[in-house]
N, C-alpha and C positions, 0 to 999 in steps of 0.2 A: 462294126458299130453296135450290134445286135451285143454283140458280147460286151462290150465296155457297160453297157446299160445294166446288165443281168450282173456285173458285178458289183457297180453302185447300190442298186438296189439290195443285194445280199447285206452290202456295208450297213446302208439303211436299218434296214431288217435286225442286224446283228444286235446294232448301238440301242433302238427301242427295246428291242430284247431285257438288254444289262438294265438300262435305265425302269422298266419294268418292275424286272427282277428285285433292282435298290430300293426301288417305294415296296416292294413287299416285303421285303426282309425287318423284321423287328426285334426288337431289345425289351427287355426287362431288368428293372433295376430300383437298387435305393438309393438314393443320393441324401445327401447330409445337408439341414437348411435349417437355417436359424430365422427364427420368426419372430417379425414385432408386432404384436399386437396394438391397431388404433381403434378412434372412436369411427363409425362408419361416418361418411360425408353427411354436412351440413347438420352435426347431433352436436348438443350443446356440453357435453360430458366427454371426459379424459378417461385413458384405458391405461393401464398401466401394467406388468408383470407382476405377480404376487411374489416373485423372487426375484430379488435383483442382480439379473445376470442374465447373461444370452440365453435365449431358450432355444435348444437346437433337438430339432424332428427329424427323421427318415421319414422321408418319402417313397412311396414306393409308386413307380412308373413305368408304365410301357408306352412302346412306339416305336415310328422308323427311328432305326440309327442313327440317322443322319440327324434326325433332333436332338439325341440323344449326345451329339457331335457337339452339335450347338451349346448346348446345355454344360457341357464342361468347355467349351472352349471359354462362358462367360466367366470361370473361376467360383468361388465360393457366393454360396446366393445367400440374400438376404430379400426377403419377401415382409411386407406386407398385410397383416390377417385382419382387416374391417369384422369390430364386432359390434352388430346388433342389439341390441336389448334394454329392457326399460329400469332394470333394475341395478339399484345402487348399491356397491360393496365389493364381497368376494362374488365372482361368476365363473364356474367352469364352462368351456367353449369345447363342442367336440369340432377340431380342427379339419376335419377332412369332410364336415358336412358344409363347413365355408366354404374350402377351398375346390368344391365342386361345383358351387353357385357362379366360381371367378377364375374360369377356363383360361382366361389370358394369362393368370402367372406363370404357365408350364405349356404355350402355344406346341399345339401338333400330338400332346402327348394325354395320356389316360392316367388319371391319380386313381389308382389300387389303395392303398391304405396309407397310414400315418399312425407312426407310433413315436413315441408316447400317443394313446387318443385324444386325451385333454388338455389343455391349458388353460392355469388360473390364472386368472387377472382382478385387478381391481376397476370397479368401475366408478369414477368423482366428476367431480365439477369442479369449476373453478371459482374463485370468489374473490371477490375483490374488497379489502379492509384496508384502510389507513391505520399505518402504524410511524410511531417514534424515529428518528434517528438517532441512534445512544452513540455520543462518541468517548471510543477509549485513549484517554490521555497520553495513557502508557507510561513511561518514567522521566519522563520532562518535565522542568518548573518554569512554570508561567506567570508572565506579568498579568498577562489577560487572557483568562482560561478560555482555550479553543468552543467555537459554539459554528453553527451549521445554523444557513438558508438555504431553503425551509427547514425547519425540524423534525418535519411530517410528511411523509411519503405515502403514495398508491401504490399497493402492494396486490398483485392478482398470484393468488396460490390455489394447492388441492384443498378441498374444504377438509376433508378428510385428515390431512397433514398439518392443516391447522389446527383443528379442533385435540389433535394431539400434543401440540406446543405448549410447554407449560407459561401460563400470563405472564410471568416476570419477563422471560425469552422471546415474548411477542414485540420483535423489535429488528431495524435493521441496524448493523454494527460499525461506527467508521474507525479503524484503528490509525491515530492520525502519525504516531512514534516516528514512522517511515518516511510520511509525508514532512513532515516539520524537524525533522534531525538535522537537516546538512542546510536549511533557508537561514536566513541571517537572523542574527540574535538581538531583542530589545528593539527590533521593528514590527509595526504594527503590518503584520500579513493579511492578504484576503484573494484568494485565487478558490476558480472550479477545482471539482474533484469525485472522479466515478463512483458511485457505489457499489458494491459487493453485491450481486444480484441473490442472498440466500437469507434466510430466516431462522435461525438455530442448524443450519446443515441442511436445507430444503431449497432448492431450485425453485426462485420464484421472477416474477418478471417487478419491473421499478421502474416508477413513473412518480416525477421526472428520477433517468438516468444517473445524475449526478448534483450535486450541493455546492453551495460555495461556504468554503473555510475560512474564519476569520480568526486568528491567534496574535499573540506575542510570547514567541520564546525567550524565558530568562535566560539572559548570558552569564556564561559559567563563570565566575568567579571565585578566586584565591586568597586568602592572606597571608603576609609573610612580613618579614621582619629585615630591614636593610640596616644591619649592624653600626656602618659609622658613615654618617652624614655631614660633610665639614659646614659649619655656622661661620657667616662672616656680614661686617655689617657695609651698609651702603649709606653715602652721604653724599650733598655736595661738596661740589671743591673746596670753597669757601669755608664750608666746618669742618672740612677734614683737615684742612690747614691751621687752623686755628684749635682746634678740638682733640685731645685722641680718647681713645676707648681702654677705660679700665674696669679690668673683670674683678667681683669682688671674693671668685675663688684666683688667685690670679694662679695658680699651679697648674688649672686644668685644662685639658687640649680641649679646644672649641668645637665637639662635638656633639651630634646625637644620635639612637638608633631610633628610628622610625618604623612603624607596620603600616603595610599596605594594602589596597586590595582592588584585584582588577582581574583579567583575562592572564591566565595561568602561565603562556608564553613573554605576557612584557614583564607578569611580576618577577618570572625566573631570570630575566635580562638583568632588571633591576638591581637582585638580591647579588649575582653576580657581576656586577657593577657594571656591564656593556654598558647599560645607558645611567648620566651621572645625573643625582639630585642634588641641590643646593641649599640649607636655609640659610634666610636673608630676614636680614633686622636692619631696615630702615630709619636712619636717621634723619631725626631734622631740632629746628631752633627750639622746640619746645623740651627740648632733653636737655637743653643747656641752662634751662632755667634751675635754681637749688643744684646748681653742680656737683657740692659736694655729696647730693644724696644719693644715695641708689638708688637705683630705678628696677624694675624687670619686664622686658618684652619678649613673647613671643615669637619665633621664627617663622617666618612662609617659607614653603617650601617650592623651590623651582625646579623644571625638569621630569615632572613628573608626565609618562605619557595620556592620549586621550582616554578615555576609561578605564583609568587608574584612580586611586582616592586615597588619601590617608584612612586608614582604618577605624583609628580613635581620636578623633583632632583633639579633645577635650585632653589627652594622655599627655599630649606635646608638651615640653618643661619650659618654662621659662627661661631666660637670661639674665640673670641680675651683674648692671653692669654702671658705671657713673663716665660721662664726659669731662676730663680735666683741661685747664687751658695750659698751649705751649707756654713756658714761660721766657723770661728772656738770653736765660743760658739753653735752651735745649735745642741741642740739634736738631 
């Protein structure tokens, strides 16, 4: 038993040894760390890079290994740097007199140096201006040109980045092309719609978030020309029995070409005769008065689909034609 003990104990003895030994063993090293500079807590001003683009520092550190373990096992760092100061503009920061105030970014271990030593920043404020919402049309034609509720927005930017925006550019932009291309055409629309959180290219914040759009898109239309449109006339029974129709070209086929103009798929149906048009010249007892005279009416036309139109109704020709009566020999 004496001996079982005496070798626990060595065991004992050994492992505090190593464990020991591990906390005193240390590393030195530089590690690669990209740094963001903010405003320090509760300051009323914005920090910003004087270059835009990661700023990345060596750090130089020592310590147990075993942090040093830690430290890579987290992968690529990104820290952090609270900077103080009352002054507004360009500020250079010496970095390793911060990050020696704020021991928690690199627990366990000892900040030797930092190279680059500096980092420029911009120090701003924020401000908040009401501005415009300009909206662009784009290449659509409107019945009722696109317009936004409200038309004025709260805008909170860098004063800094504003004061550089030239006045005309002081504005937020709705480009509505996108929004209103594919919605229905020759209705009157009106839906929400986000705005673009930027001001000439500047990250800003927008209050309220989004507008409502009110448009009507003109519907695309075409005109074209339906070559031969057969004319024929409509009566009652009664005058057609009694009555017939004499044209006083009598050689010419009872035709005409008409122009149209409507949504670009019915007019091309049309022109291609899918769908068929008719004009009609109605008759009644007032034609039969002065029989032998001629007369001339116009044609309506039938068959024409929903937002189609004649083109030029004023163009349409006349008919010049007289009502003769059957007589007693005629068929």
């Amino acid at each position: 038993m004496p001996q079982v003990k005496l070798i626990a104990m060595s065991v004992l003895v050994t492992v505090l040894v190593w464990l020991s030994a591990d906390q005193l063993l240390t590393e030195s090293a530089a590690v690669l760390v990209t740094i963001r500079p903010v405003a320090a807590e509760e300051e009323s001003y914005t920090v910003r890079p004087l270059v835009d683009r990661p700023q990345k520092f060596h750090i130089g550190l020592s310590g147990p290994q075993k942090m040093f373990a830690r430290l890579k096992e987290a992968g690529p760092l990104t820290i952090e740097l609270p900077v103080e100061t009352r002054t507004m503009g360009l500020v250079s920061v010496k970095v390793l007199d911060v990050l020696q105030k704020d021991r928690d970014q690199f627990p366990g271990l000892t900040i030797e140096s930092v190279t680059p030593e500096f980092l420029d920043v911009i120090v701003d404020r924020d401000i908040k201006v009401p501005l415009p919402v300009w909206v662009d049309k784009g290449t659509l034609d409107y019945d009722v040109d696109p317009s936004v509720e409200p038309d004025a927005v709260e805008v909170t930017i860098s004063e800094q980045r504003f004061a550089a925006i030239p006045a005309e550019k002081r504005r937020i932009v709705l480009r509505v092309e996108s929004l209103l291309r594919n919605k229905p055409k020759g209705e009157l629309l009106s839906f929400p719609v986000p705005l673009e959180a930027k001001v000439d290219g500047v990250d800003v914040k927008v209050l309220p978030a989004q507008v409502d759009l009110r448009a009507t898109v003109r519907e695309l239309r075409v005109t074209d020309t339906i070559a031969v449109v057969p004319i024929r006339f409509t009566s009652s029974v009664d005058l057609r029995n009694e009555y017939r129709v004499e044209l006083r070209d009598q050689g010419r086929l009872l035709t005409q070409p008409i122009m149209v103009k409507g949504p670009p798929e019915l007019v091309a149906r049309l022109v291609a005769e899918d769908l068929k048009v008719t004009g009609l010249i109605a008759l009644n007892r007032d034609d039969t008065l002065d029989s032998g005279r001629y007369r001339a009416k116009k044609p309506v036309f039938v068959g024409l689909p929903t937002g189609v139109e004649l083109a030029d109704p004023d163009a349409i020709a006349s008919v010049e034609f007289r009502l003769v009566r059957f007589g007693p020999n005629t068929p």
